[in-house]
C-alpha positions as CSV (number, residue, x, y, z in Angstrom):
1,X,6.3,-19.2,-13.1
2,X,3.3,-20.5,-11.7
3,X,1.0,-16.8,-11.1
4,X,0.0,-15.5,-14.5
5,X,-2.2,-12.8,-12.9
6,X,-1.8,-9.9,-10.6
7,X,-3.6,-7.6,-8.6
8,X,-1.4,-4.0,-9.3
9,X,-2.6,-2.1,-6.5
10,X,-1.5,-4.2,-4.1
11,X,2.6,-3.9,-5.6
12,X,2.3,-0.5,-5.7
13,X,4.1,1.6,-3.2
14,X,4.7,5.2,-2.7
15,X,7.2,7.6,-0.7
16,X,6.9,10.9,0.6
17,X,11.2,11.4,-1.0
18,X,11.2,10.0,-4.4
19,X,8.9,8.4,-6.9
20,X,9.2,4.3,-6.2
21,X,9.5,0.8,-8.4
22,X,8.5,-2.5,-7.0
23,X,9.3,-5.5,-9.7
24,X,6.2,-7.6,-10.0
25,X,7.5,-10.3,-12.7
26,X,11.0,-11.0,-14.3
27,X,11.5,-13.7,-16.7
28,X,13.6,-14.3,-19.9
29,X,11.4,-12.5,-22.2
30,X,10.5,-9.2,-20.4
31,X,10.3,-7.6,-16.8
32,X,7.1,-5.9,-15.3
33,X,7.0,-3.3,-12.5
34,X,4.3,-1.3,-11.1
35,X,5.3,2.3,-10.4
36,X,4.0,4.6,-7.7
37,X,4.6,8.7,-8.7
38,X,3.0,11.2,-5.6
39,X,2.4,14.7,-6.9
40,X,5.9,16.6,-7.4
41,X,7.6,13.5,-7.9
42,X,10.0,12.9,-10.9
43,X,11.1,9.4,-12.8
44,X,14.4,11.0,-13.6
45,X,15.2,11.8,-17.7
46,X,16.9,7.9,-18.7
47,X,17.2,5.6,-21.7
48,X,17.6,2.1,-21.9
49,X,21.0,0.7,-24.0
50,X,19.3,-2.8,-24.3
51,X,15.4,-2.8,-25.0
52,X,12.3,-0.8,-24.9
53,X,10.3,0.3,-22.1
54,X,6.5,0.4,-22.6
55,X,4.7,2.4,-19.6
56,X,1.0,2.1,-19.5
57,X,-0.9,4.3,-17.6
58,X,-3.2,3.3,-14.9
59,X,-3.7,6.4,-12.6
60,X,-3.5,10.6,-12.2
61,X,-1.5,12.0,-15.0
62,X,2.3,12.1,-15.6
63,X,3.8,15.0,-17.9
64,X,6.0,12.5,-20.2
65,X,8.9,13.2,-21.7
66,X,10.1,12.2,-25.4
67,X,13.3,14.1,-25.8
68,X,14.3,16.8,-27.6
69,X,12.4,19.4,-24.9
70,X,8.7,17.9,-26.3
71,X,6.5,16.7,-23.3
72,X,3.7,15.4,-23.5
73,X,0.7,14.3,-21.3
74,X,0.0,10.6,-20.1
75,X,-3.6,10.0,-18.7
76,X,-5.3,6.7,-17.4
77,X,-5.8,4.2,-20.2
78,X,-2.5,5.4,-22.6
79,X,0.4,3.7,-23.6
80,X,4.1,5.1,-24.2
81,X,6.7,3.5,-25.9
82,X,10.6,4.4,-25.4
83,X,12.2,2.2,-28.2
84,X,15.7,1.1,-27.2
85,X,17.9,4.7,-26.8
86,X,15.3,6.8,-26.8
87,X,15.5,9.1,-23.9
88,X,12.5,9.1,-21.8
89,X,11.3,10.5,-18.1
90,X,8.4,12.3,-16.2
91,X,7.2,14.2,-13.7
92,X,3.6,14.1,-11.7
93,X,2.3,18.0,-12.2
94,X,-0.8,17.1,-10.9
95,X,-2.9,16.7,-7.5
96,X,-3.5,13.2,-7.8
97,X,-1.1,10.4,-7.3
98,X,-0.1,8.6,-10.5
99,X,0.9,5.0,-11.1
100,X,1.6,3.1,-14.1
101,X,2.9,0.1,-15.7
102,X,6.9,-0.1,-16.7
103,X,7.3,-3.6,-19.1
104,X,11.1,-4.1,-20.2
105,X,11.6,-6.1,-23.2
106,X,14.1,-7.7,-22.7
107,X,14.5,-8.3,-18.8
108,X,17.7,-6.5,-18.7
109,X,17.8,-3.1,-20.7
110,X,20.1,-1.3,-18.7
111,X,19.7,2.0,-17.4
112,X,21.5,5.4,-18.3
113,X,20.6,8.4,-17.0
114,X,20.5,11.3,-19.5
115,X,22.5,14.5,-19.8
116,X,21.4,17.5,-18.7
């Protein structure tokens, strides 16, 4: 991998359906994507078999949740952890669109999406 620095806002996309995730980097060690969440918009309730997801937040707000019905608030500048398992999601509730940082360690973590 020769480019070792990126310019975010111009990987991140958004949709008027769904919030949307555009992979910026994937190598053995981790993967990196730039995610772009309009107001209304959801990143569905999931946890990851294989690895941890770090989000950090860049933009707007996201309400964030950590399982076990306790949300909590995400602004600009904050970091969340999801350790591998835990079950993690949000949703924009605000006016503003919100993007943030997703970084899988390790590049595949797999993806389950959580019961109801």
């Amino acid at each position: 991998m020769n480019e070792r620095i990126f310019t975010l806002n111009t990987h991140v996309r958004f949709s008027d359906k769904r919030s949307v995730v555009t992979e910026i980097v994937t190598n053995e060690n981790s993967s990196i994507a730039v995610w772009g969440v309009r107001p209304g918009q959801k990143v569905e309730d999931h946890f990851h078999p294989d690895g941890q997801d770090t989000w950090v937040m860049l933009q707007g707000t996201l309400t964030y949740y950590l399982g076990d019905s306790e949300n909590r608030t995400l602004s600009p500048g904050e970091l969340a952890l999801a350790q591998q398992g835990q079950v993690h999601g949000a949703v924009n509730e605000g006016t503003e669109d919100a993007v943030f940082v997703s970084i899988y360690s390790a590049p595949k973590i797999g993806y389950v999406k959580a019961a109801p």
